[in-house]
C-alpha positions in Angstrom: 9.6 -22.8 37.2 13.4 -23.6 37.8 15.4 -20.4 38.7 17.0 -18.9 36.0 14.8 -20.0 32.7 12.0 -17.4 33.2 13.7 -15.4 30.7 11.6 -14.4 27.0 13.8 -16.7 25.2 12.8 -19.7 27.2 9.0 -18.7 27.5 9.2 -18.4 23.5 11.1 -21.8 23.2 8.4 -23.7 25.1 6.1 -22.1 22.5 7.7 -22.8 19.8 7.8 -26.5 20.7 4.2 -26.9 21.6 3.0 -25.7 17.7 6.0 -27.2 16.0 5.1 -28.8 13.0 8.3 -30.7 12.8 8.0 -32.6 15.3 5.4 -35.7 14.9 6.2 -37.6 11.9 10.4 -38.0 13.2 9.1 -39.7 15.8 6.5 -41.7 14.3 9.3 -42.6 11.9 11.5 -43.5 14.9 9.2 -45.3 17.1 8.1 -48.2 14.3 12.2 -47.9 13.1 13.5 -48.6 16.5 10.5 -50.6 18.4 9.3 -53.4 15.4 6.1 -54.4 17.6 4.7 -50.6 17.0 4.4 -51.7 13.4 1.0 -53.2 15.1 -0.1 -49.8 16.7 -2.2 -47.6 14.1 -0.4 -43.9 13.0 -3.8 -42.0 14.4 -2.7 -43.6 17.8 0.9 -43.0 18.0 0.0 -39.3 16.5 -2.2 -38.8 19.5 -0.1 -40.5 22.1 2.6 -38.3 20.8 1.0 -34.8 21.0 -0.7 -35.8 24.4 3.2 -36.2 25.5 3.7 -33.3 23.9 1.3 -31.1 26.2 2.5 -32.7 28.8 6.1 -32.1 28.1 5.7 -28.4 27.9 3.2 -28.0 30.7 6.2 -29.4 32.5 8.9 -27.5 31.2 6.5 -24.1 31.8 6.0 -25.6 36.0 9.7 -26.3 36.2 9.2 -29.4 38.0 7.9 -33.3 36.8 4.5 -34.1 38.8 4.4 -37.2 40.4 4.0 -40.5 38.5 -0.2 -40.6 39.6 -0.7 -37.1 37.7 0.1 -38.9 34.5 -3.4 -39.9 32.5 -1.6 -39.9 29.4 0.8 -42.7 30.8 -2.0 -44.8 31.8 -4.3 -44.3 28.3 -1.5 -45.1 25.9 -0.8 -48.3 27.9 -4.1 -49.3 27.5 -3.6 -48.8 24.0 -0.4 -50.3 23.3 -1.2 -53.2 25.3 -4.9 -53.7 23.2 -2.5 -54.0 20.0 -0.6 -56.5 21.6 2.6 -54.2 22.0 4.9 -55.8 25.6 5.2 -53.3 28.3 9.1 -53.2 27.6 8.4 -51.9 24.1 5.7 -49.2 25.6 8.4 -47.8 27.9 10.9 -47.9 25.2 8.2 -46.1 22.9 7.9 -43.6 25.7 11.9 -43.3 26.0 12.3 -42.4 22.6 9.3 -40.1 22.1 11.1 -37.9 24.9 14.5 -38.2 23.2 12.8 -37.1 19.9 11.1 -34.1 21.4 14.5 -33.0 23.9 16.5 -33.4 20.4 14.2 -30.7 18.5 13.8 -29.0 21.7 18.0 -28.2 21.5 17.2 -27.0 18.0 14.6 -24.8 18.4 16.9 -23.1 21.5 19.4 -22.5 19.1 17.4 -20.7 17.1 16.1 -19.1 20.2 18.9 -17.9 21.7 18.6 -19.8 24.8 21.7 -19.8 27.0 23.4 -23.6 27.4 22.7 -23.9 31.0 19.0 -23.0 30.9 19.2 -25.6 27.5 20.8 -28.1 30.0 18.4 -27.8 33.0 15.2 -28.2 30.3 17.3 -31.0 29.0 17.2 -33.0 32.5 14.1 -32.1 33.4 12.7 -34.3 30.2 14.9 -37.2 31.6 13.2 -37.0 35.0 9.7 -37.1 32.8 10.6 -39.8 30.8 11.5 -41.7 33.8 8.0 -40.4 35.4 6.3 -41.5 32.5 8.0 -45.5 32.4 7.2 -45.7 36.2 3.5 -45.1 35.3 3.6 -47.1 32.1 5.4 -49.8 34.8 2.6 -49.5 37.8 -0.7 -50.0 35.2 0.8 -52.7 33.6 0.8 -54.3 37.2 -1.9 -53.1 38.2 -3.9 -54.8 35.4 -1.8 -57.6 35.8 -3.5 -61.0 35.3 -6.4 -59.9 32.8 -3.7 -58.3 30.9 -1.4 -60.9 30.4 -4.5 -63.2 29.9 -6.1 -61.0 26.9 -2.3 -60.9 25.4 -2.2 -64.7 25.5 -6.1 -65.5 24.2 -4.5 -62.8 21.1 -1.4 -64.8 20.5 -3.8 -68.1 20.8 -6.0 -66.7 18.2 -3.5 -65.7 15.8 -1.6 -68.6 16.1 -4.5 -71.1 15.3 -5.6 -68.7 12.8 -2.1 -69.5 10.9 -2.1 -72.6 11.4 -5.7 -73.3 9.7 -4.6 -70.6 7.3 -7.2 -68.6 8.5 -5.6 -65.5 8.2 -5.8 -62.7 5.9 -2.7 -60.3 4.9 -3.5 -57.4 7.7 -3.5 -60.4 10.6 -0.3 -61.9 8.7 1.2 -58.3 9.2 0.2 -58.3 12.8 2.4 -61.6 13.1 5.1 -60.2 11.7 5.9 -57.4 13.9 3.9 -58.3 17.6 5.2 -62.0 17.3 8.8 -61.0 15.7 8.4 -63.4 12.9 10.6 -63.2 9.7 9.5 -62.8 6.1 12.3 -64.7 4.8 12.5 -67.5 7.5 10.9 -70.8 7.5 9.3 -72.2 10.4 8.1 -75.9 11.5 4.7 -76.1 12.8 4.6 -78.7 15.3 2.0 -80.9 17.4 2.9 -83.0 20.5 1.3 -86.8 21.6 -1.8 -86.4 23.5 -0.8 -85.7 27.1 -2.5 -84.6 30.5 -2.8 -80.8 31.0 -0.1 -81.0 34.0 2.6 -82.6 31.1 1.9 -80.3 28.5 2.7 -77.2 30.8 6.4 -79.2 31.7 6.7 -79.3 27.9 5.6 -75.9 27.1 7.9 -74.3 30.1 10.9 -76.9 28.3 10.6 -75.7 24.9 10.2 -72.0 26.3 13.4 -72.5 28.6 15.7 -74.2 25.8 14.3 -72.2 22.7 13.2 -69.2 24.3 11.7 -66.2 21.5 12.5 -69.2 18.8 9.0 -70.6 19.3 5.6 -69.5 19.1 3.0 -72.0 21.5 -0.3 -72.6 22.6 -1.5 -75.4 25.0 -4.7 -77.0 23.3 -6.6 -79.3 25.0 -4.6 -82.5 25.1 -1.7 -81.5 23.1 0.7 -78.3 22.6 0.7 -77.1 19.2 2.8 -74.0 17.3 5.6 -73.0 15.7 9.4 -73.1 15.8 12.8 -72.4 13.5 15.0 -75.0 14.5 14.3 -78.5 15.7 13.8 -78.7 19.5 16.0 -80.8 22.1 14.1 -83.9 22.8 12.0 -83.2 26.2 12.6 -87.3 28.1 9.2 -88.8 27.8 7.7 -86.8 25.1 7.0 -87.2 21.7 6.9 -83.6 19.5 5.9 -84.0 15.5 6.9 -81.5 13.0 5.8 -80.3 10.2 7.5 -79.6 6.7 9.7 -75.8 6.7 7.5 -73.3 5.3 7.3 -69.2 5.2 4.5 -68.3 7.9 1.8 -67.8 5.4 2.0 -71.1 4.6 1.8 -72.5 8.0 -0.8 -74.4 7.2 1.2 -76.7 4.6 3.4 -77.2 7.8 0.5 -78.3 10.4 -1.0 -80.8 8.1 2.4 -81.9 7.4 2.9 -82.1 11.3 -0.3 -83.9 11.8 0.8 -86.6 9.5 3.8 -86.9 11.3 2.3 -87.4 14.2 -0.3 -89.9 13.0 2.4 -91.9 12.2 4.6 -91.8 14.7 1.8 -92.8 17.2 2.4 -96.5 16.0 5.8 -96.8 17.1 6.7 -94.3 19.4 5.7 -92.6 22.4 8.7 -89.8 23.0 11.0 -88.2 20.4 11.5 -85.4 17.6 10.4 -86.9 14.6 10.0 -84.7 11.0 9.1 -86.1 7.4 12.9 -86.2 6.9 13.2 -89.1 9.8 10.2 -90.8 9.1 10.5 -91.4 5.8 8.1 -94.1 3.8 6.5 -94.5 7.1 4.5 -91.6 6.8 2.6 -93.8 4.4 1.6 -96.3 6.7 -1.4 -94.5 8.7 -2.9 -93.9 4.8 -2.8 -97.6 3.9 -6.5 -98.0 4.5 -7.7 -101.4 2.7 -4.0 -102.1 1.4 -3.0 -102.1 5.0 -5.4 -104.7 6.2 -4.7 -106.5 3.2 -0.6 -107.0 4.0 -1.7 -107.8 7.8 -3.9 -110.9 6.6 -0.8 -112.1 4.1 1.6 -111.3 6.8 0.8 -111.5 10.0 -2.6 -113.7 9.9 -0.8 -116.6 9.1 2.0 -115.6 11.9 -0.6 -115.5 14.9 -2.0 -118.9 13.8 1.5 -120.5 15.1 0.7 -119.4 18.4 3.7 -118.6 20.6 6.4 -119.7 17.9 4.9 -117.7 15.7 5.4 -114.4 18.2 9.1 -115.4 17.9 9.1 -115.2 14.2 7.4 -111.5 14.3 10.1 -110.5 17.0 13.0 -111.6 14.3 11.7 -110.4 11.9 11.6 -106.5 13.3 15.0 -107.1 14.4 16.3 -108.6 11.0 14.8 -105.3 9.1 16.4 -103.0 12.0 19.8 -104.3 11.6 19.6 -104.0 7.7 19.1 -107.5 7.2 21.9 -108.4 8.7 21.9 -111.8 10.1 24.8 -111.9 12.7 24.0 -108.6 13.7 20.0 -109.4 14.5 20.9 -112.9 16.2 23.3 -110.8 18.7 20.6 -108.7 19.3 17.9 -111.3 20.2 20.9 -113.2 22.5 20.2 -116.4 20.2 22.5 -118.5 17.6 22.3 -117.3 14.2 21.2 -121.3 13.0 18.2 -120.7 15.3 17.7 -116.7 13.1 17.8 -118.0 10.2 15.2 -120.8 11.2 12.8 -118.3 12.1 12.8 -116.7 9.0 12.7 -119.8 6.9 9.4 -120.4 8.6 8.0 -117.0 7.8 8.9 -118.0 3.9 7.0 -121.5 4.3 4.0 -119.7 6.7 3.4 -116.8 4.0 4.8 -118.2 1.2 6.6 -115.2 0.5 10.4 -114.5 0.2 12.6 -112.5 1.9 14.9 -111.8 -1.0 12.3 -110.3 -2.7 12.2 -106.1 -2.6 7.7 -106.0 -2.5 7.9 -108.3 0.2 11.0 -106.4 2.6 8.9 -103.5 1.8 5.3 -104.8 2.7 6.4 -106.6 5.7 8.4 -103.2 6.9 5.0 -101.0 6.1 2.6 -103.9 8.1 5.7 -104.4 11.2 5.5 -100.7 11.4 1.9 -100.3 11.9 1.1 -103.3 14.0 2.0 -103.1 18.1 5.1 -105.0 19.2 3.9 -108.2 21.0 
C-alpha cells in the first residue's frame, strides 16, 4: 500500500466503504440519469456490475496500486453485458466513469467521518482516477477485441427493432428499448421512409449519404433491394435517387407512417425515378396507383383514341402534359414545346374532337391529369 495510509483510520475507511449501504442505489440513480441508453440495462445488472466495482475498488485501495488493465474480469463481463442490451461502448466507459466518481465521492464522506488526514484522502482520491482509467482501457480493448461479431449482433438488434416498428410489431417493453438504446423522443414525430428499388452497391452510397448529412437524425436498415427506416426532418435529395416518406407520426405509430411511405412510393414510381417526395408533394396523385378498374377505364376514353392517330397523336399526349404543367397556360406550354401557340391550341382541339371531351370542363382536367400521371411518357 502507498506510504503513509497504513494508518487505522484508513484501514477502517476502506471497510466502511466495502459494507456501505449507501452506496448502490446513487449510482444506479446516476448512471440511467446521466447515460439515457442504460435505461435498457436491467437494475439486477447494474447492482452487480456496481458491487463487483466495488470489490475491486477497495482490493485496490487496500494494495495501494491499480493492477494492470488484463487483471480486470469485471471490465470485460460488464462489457459483455452492456453491449448484449445494446448499450455503445462510449456509454459503457462513461457508465464506468461515473460509477468511480460516485464511489470516490462517498469515499471523501466516509473519511470525514473517519478522521482521515487530507493527503492520505487525496492519494486514495487519485488512485480511483488511475482505476477508472484502468477499467475504460479494458472496457476499450474487449470491445475490439470482439470487434466485428459485436458490431454485427448490435446491427441485426437495431434491424430487428426497427422492422418490428415499422410492422408495428412491437410491444411497450421493446418500444421502451427504442426509446433509450436508439435515442428516440416521446414527444417527436418521425417519417418512416422507403427508397426505389436499387442494387445493393447504391443502397450502401445512400445509406452512408443520409448517415453523413443527417447523422443520429435517422434510424436505417438496408433490406434487400431498398433502404427502409426512420427520420425527423426531410432529407437532402441524394442525385439519382428517389427516397418516399411517410406521414409524421409518434414512434408507436410507425407503422401508420410506413404504409403511408409505401403509398408514396407506389406512386411516385410512375413518374419519377430520383427525389424526396411526401403525401404533402404528391397530393391527389397518391390516388392514382389505387385506381384499379377506374384507371383503365380513363386510359380507354383518353388515351385509346390518342394512340389510334399514330404519331400525331403522340404529339397531342406530349401537349397535353405540358399544358396541365404550365397551369393551363397556353403561351407558357407552347414556349416550352419550342412551337407556335396556333399550332398548341390545334393540338388540343384535336384531343376535344378524338375524345369528345372538353378541356374546359373540371372531370375531364382532372381524369386526364390522374390517366397522364399514371401512363409512361412516350
Amino acid at each position: 500500500m502507498v506510504e503513509g495510509v497504513r494508518e487505522s483510520q484508513v484501514i477502517r475507511l476502506i471497510a466502511a466503504l466495502e459494507s456501505d449501504d449507501e452506496v448502490v442505489e446513487p449510482i444506479l440513480r446516476r448512471v440511467r440519469s446521466e447515460i439515457p441508453s442504460y435505461q435498457a440495462v436491467g437494475r439486477e445488472q447494474i447492482v452487480a456490475s456496481v458491487h463487483r466495482i466495488l470489490r475491486r475498488v477497495c482490493r485496490t485501495l487496500r494494495a495501494g496500486e491499480v493492477p494492470p488493465p488484463d487483471e480486470f474480469w469485471e471490465a470485460e463481463r460488464a462489457t459483455v453485458e452492456r453491449l448484449g442490451a445494446g448499450v455503445p461502448i462510449e456509454d459503457i466507459m462513461a457508465g464506468f466513469r461515473v460509477t468511480i466518481a460516485s464511489i470516490q465521492g462517498r469515499l471523501v464522506e466516509l473519511a470525514v467521518e473517519c478522521g482521515v488526514d487530507g493527503a492520505d484522502v487525496v492519494a486514495l482520491t487519485s488512485l480511483l482516477w488511475r482505476l477508472s482509467d484502468a477499467f475504460s482501457a479494458r472496457a476499450a480493448a474487449d470491445y475490439h477485441r470482439q470487434g466485428l461479431a459485436l458490431a454485427m449482433a448490435d446491427q441485426r438488434r437495431r434491424d430487428e427493432w426497427l422492422a418490428g416498428a415499422l410492422a408495428g410489431d412491437l410491444d411497450h417493453a421493446q418500444l421502451e428499448r427504442g426509446y433509450t438504446v436508439y435515442q428516440l423522443r416521446r414527444d417527436t414525430t418521425y417519417r418512416a421512409f422507403c427508397t426505389g428499388p436499387g442494387e445493393e452497391q447504391r443502397i450502401e452510397q445512400v445509406q452512408r449519404a443520409l448517415a453523413e448529412h443527417h447523422g443520429h437524425g435517422v434510424l436505417m436498415a438496408p433490406t434487400r433491394d431498398r433502404l427502409v427506416g426512420i427520420m425527423e426532418n426531410l432529407p437532402t435529395p441524394v442525385p439519382g435517387q428517389l427516397i418516399a416518406l411517410g406521414v409524421p407520426a409518434p414512434v408507436d405509430r410507425l407503422a401508420t407512417s410506413y404504409r403511408s411511405a409505401q403509398d408514396v412510393l407506389a406512386a411516385a414510381l410512375l413518374q419519377y425515378r430520383e427525389g424526396v417526395h411526401t403525401p404533402e408533394t404528391l397530393g391527389w396523385r397518391l390516388a392514382v396507383p389505387t385506381l384499379g378498374e377506374l384507371g383503365e377505364l380513363l386510359r380507354m376514353r383518353y388515351l385509346e383514341p390518342l394512340h389510334r392517330a399514330g404519331a400525331f397523336g403522340d404529339q397531342v399526349i406530349e401537349a397535353l402534359r405540358c399544358y396541365l404543367s404550365h397551369g393551363r397556360s397556353i403561351p407558357q406550354s407552347a414556349a416550352a414545346l419550342h412551337v407556335h401557340v396556333n399550332t398548341l391550341r390545334y393540338r388540343l382541339s384535336r384531343f376535344e374532337e378524338l375524345t369528345g371531351r372538353s378541356l374546359q370542363d373540371t372531370d375531364t382536367i382532372v381524369e386526364l391529369s390522374c390517366v397522364l400521371y399514371g401512363a409512361p411518357a412516350s
